[in-house]
C-alpha positions in Angstrom: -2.5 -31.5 0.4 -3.3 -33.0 -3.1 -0.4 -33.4 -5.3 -0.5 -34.2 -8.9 2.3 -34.9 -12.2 1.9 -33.0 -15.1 2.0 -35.6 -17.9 2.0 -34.9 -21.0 2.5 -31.7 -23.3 2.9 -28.9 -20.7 -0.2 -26.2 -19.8 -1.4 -23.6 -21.9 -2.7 -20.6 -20.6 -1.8 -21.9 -17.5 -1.4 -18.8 -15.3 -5.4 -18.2 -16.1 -6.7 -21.9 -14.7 -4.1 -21.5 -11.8 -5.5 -18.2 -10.3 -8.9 -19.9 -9.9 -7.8 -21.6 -7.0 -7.1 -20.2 -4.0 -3.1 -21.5 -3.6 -0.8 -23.5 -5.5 2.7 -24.8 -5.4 4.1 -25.6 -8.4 7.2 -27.6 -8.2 10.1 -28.6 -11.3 12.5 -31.0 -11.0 14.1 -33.7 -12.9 10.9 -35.9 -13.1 9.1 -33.3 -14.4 6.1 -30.7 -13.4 4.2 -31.4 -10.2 1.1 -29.4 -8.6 0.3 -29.2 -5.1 -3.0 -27.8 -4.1 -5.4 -27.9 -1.1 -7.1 -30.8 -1.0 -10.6 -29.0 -1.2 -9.3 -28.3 -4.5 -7.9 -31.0 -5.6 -11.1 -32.0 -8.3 -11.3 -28.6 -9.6 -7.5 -28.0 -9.8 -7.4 -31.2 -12.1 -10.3 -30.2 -14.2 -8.5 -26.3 -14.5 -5.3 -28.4 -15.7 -6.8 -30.7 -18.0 -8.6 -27.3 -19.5 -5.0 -25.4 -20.1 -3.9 -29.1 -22.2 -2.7 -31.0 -19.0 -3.5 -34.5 -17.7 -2.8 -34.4 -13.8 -1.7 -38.0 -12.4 -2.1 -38.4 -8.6 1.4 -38.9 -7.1 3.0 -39.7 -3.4 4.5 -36.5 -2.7 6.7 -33.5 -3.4 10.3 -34.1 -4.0 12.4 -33.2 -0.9 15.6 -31.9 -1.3 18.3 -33.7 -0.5 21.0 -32.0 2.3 23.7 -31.0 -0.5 20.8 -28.7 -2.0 20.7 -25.1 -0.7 17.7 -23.0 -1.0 17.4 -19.1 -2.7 14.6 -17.0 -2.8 14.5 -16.1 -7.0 13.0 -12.4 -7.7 11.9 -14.0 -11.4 10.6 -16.3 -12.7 13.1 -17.2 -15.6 13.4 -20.8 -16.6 16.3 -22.3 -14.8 16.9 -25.9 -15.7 19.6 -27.7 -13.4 20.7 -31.0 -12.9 19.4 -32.5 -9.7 17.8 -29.3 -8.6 14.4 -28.7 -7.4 12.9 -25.2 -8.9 9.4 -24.4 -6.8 6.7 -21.5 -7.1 4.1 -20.7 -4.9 0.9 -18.9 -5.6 -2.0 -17.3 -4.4 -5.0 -15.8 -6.1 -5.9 -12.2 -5.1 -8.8 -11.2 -4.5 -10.1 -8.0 -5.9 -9.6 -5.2 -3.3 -6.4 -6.8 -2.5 -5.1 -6.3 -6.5 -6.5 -3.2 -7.4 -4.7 -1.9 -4.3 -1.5 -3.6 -5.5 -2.0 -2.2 -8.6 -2.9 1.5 -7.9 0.2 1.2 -5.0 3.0 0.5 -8.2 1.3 2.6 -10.5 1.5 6.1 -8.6 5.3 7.3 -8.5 6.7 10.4 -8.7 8.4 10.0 -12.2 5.3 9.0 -13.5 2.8 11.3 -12.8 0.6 9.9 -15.6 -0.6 6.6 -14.9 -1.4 3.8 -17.5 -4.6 2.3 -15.9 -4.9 -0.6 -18.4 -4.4 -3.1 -16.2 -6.4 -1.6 -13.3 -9.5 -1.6 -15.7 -8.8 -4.9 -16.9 -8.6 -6.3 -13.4 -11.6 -4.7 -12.6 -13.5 -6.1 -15.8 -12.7 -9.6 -14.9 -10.6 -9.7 -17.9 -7.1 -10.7 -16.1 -6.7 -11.5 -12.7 -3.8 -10.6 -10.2 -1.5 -13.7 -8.8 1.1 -13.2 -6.2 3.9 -15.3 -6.5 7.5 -16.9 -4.4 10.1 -18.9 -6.1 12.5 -21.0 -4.2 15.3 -23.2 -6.0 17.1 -25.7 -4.6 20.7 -26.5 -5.8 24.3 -27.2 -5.0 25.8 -24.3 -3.6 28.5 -24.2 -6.2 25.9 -23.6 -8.4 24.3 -20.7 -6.8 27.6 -19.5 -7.0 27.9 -19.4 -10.3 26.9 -17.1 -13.2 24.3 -19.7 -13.8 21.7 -18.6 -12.3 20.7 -15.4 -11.8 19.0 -13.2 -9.2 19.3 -16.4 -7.0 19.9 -15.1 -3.0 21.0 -18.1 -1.3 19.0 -18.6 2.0 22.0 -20.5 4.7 20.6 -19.9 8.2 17.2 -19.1 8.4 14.9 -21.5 6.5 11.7 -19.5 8.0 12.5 -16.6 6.0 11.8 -18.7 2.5 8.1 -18.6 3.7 8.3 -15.0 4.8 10.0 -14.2 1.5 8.1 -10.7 -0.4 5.7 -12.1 -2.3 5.9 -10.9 -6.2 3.2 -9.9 -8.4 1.9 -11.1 -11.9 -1.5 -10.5 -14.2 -2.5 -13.5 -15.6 -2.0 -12.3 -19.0 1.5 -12.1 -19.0 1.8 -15.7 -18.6 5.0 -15.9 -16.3 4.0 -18.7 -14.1 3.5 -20.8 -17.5 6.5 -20.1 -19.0 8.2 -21.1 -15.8 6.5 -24.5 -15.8 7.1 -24.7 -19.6 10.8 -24.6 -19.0 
């Protein structure tokens, strides 16, 4: 695996350039933005970065969490900014089939028997792409307590299941993954 600091101001557009590669892990913590990618991808992951206003320095590795830091699964991806926490997303490009079948599965319901098929059209265009997303923070349990952070579901005995956590879903254009990294 390739990993890379974000120096500088932080991405534009960066949801866009990050759903060209096939996965990333974006990780936040007191030294700032770092981006870990498959090392296939590592060139073209720099290049994407530098394209959204990012320089990409190569760096030694992820951050590990120390043993006073617990791990939750987040279900959004509001900015969380804590002191000695580590605040990662992961994310995967869809492929086509797979995100017009995401998107036609949430967009059928029984209360809304008329669909709005703007985003399945735009998908289909190649005018926003689908990424899927999981959010793990690390922090002091007391924290995860608190009414700091929110939708936070602290993970105590099983660390497998913050891999087999549901995967959430984004379009590009709504920029969630860059205001995450934004802060």
């Amino acid at each position: 695996m390739a990993v890379f600091r974000v120096e500088g101001a932080a991405p534009v557009d960066l949801d866009a350039h990050i759903a060209q590669l096939s996965w990333v892990r974006l990780v936040r913590n007191d030294t700032g933005l770092l981006v870990e990618c498959a090392i296939e991808d590592a060139e073209r992951a720099v290049a994407l970065l530098a394209r959204g206003g990012a320089r990409c320095v190569r760096a030694q590795d992820i951050a590990s969490a120390s043993r006073d830091l617990v791990p939750a699964i987040m279900s959004d991806l509001a900015p969380v900014v804590l002191p000695g926490g580590i605040d990662s997303v992961t994310v995967r490009a869809l492929d086509l089939g797979e995100a017009t079948a995401k998107l036609m599965r949430t967009s059928r319901t029984i209360l809304r028997p008329k669909r709005d098929d703007r985003a399945v059209r735009a998908v289909l265009h190649a005018d926003d792409r689908v990424i899927a997303w999981r959010r793990v923070l690390w922090a002091r349990p007391s924290v995860l307590r608190s009414h700091h952070v929110r939708g936070a579901r602290p993970v105590i005995f099983d660390r497998g299941a913050l891999e087999r956590a549901t995967e959430r879903f984004t379009l590009t254009r709504a920029d969630q993954i860059g205001r995450w990294a934004r802060g």
